[in-house]
N, C-alpha and C positions, 0 to 999 in steps of 0.2 A: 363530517362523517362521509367515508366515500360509500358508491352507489355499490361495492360489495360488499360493507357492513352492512346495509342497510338490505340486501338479501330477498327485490322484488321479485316477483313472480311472470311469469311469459301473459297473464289476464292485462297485470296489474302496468305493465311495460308495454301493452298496446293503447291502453288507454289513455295513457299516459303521451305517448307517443302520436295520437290523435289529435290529442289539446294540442300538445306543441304544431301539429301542422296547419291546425287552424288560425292559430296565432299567426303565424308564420305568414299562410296564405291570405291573412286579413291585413298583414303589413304593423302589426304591433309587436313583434319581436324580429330584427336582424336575421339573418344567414348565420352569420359566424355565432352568434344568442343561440340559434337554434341547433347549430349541429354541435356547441359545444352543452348543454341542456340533453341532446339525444346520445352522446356517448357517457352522461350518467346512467343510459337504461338497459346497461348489458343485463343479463341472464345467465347464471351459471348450471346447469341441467346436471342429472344423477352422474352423468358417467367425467362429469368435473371442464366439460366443455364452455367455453362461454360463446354467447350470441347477443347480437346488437340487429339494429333494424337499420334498413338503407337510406340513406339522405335522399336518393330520388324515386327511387321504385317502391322505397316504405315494406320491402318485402326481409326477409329474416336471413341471416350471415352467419354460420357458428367460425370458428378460428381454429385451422386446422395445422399439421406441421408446413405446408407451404404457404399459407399465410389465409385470408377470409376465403369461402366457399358458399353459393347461394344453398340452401337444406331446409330443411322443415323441422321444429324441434320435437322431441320426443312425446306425443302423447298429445298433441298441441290442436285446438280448437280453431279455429277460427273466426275471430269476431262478427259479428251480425253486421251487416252492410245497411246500413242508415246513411238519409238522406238529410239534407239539410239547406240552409239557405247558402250556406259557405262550402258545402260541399259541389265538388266537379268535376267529372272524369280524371284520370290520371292524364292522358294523353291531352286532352285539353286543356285541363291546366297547365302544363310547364308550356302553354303560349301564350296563356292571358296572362300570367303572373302582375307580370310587369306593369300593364295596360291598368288592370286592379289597382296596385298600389300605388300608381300614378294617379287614378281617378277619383279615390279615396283617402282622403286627408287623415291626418294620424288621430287616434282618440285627443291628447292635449289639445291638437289646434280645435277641433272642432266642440271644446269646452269655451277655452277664449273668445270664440266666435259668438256661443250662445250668450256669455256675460258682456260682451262690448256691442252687441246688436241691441241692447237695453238701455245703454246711454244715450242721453242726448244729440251729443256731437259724432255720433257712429255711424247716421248714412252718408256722412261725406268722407269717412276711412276704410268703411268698411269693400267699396268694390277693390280698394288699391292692397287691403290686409288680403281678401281674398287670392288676389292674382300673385301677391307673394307665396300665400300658401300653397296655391297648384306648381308655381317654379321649383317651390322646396321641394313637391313629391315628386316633380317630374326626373328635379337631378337625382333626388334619391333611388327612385326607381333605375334609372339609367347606372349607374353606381354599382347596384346589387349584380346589374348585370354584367358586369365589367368583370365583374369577382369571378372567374372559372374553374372548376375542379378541377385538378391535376393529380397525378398518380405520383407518390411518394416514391421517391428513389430506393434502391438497397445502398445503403452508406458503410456495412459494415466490413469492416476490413480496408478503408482510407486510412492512409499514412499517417493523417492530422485531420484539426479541425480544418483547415483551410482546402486541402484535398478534397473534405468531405463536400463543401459549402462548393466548389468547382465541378461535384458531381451533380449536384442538386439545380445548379446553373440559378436564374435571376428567383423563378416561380417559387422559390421555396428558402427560408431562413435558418441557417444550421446554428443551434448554439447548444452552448456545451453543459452536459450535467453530471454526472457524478463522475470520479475515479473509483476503476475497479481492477482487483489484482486480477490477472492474467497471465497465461504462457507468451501472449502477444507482446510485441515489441511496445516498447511503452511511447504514448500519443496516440496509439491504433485505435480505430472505433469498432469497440467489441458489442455493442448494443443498438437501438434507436427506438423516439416512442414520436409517432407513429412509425408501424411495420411497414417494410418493403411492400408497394401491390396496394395499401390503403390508399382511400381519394381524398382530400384534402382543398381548403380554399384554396387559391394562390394569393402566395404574400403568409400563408401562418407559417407556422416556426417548427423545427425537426430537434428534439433532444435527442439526444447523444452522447451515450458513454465513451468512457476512454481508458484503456489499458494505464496501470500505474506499475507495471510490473509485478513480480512475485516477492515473497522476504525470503530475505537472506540468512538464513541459520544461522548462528555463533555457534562455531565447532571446537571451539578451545575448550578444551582439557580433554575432550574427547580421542579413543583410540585413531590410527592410522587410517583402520579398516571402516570404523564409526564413520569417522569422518567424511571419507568418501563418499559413504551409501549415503549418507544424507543429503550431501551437496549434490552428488547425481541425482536423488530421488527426488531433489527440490528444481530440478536444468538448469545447472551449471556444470561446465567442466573442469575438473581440479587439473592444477598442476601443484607438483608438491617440491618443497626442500627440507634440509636437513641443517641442525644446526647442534654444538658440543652444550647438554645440560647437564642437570644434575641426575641422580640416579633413579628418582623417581617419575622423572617426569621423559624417561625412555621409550621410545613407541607413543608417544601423545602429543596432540598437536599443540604450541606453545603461542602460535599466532596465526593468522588468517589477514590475509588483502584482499580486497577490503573487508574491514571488520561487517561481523552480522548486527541483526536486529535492525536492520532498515531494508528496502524494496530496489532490487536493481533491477535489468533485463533479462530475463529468459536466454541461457545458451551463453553468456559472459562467464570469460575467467575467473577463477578463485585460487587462490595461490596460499596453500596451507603449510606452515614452517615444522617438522617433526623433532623431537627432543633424538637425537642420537645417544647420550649418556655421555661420559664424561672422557676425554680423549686417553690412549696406553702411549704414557712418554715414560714410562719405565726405560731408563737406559740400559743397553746393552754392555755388559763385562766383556771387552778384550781381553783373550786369555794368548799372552804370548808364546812366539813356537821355539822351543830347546835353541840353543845354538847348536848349531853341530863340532863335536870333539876332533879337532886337526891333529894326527898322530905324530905332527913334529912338533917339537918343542918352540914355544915364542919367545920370544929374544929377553931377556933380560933389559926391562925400562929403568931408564935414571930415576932413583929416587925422588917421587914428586915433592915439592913445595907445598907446605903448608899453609895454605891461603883460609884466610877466615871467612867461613860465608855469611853475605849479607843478609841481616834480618830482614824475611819477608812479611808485608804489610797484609794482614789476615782482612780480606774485603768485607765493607761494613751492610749489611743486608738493605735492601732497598725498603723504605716505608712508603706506605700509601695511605694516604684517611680514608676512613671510615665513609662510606657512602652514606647521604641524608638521606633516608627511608620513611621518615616519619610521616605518619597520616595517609600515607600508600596503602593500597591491596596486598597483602602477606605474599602473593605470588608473584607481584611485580618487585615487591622488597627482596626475596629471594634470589631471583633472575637478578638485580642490579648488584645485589653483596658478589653472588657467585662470578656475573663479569666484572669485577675490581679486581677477583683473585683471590677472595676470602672463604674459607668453609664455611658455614654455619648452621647454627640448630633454633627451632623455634619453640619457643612455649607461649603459654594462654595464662593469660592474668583477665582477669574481671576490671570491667574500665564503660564508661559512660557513652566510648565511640561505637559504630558500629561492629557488628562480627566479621571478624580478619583485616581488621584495621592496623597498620603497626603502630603501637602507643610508645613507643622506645627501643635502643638497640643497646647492649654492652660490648663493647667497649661504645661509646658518647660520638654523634656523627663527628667527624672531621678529625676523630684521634688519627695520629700517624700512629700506623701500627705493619711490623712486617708479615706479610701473609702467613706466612710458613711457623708464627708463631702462638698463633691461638685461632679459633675459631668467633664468629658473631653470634653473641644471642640478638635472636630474635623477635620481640613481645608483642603479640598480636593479642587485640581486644576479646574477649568473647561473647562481648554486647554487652550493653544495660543490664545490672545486674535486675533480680526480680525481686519485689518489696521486705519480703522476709530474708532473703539471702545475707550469708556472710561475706563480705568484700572485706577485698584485699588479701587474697589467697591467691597463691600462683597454683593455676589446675597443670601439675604436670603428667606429661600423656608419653603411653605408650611408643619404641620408636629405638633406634640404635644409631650411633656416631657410623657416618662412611667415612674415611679419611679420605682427603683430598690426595692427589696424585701430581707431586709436580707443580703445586701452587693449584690446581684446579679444583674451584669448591664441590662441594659437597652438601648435604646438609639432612641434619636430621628435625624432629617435631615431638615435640613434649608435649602432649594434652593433657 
């Protein structure tokens, strides 16, 4: 449970904060024990502010938009000043500190000391156990001091983690925690815990977020106009093209580079392809111009020769198979019949695959067929039928034949 569940009070966090300094100052709990122990005791006050107590001056911090600020909390008492055996001036303690916890052996050793002073053979170990014990506190003490507070860097807006870890230089350890989406260029450090301005042991660690970029819309099927607003409103900028569809799919975007539904960069290209509609290769009638009538008479030709003309070979229409569709998207089945050259129309059968799955085509994939002679049905699933239904009924839908133009499909939809 963290120290905001659990919802202390400004009494209840100095007392608290007490104990811990006297630990602290009696050499039974660590530095790095004790200030990670004094930042469970923040304080969240009415107006939603939070406040912690000082590592050195023990005096009250709220957290404001430029980062800690010394203040007095809202309504706030302050504790009764008691004296004690372990109590010490403030100023004069952070000079004995040291000298303290070097002169006084830790609770454990001076347990062992009282059960091995009882054996037998312990006055001839015990002055060499003790002079071990004063070496241990002395390097300890000396240790603690080594440790110095350092002022946490602002990391946020480095290029990378490596950037970040080069701002922070030796005193401080940058390592990485979550991704979060962002306008930031993706690797940016959009966060850190601790804030810029806090003080910190040297040698602890700086987590750090990092931009993953933002998502990327899937604008397909969507209008022209759709399209755009979304892809700008999400920072990207569109570049568009155009491509020969069918008649429905006019004004609608038909594909997208790169496709959506994944996270890319803020401000990257999007390149979204528009249905144009189907091309006008209606051929044009040459209409010949008069001869003009010559008012003299033309000569009289020698009776031509009867030559028999060659019978001419009537050219055989080209076939194409039938494209394999099966188990496709209904929309991607469409798009591939119509670039082969074939019209087609779709309907809805009841089928165990999923909705706008193609369960079959007529004419049978791979039939050679010439375009210009019939159209493709299309059968698209309409899901799993439901326990009572009747299956195996073609649902046909609403919808009118376009004719293709020129070999160019078309297609209609039977529901």
């Amino acid at each position: 449970m963290s120290f905001r569940e659990r919802g202390i009070g400004f009494e209840e966090a100095d007392r608290r904060y007490a104990e811990l300094k006297r630990q602290l100052d009696a050499g039974s709990i660590s530095t790095e024990e004790f200030d990670a122990q004094r930042k469970q005791l923040m304080v969240q006050d009415e107006k939603g502010r939070w406040w912690a107590r000082g590592r050195e001056d023990g005096d009250w911090y709220y957290r404001g938009e430029a980062g800690w600020a010394k203040g007095t909390p809202p309504d706030y008492r302050q504790p009764p000043q008691t004296t004690s055996p372990d109590s010490t001036p403030t100023g004069d303690r952070n000079g004995r500190i040291a000298q303290t916890r070097a002169a006084t052996p830790p609770l454990a050793a001076r347990e062992a000391y009282e059960r091995l002073r009882k054996l037998p053979w312990v006055p001839i170990l015990l002055p060499l156990l003790l002079l071990l014990v004063l070496l241990g506190g002395g390097a300890y003490a000396l240790t603690r001091e080594t440790n110095e507070n350092v002022e946490v860097p602002d990391l946020v807006g480095a290029s990378s983690i490596e950037d970040a870890q080069r701002i922070a230089g030796g005193d401080l350890e940058v390592v990485e925690g979550d991704g979060v989406e962002s306008q930031e260029p993706i690797g940016t450090v959009v966060e850190q815990d601790p804030a810029a301005g806090e003080t910190d042991v040297e040698g602890s660690t700086i987590s750090v977020d990092v931009s993953e970029g933002v998502n990327l819309p899937d604008v397909r099927g969507e209008t022209r106009e759709e399209a755009v607003r979304i892809l700008e409103g999400a920072g990207f900028e569109v570049e568009e093209e155009s491509e020969e569809s069918s008649a429905e799919n006019e004004g609608s975007v038909t594909e997208q580079d790169p496709q959506g539904g994944k996270t890319a960069e803020a401000g990257t290209s999007v390149t979204i392809t528009v249905g144009a509609g189907a091309a006008d290769t209606e051929a044009k009638t040459d209409i010949p111009e008069p001869e003009p009538v010559s008012p003299e008479p033309k000569p009289v030709s020698p009776e031509p020769k009867l030559v028999s003309p060659e019978p001419k070979q009537t050219p055989v229409p080209e076939q194409i198979p039938v494209p394999d569709v099966v188990g496709k998207n209904v929309e991607e089945a469409k798009q591939a019949i119509q670039n082969a050259g074939f019209a087609f129309a779709v309907a809805t059968v009841q089928g165990n695959q999923p909705a706008g799955t193609v369960v079959s085509t007529d004419p049978a994939p791979g039939t050679l067929l010439d375009p210009a002679s019939r159209e493709v049905i299309i059968r698209q699933s309409s899901g799993p039928p439901p326990p009572a239904s009747n299956e195996g009924t073609d649902i046909k839908t609403k919808g009118g034949d376009e004719k293709a133009k020129d070999g160019a499909g078309t297609g209609k939809e039977n529901n």
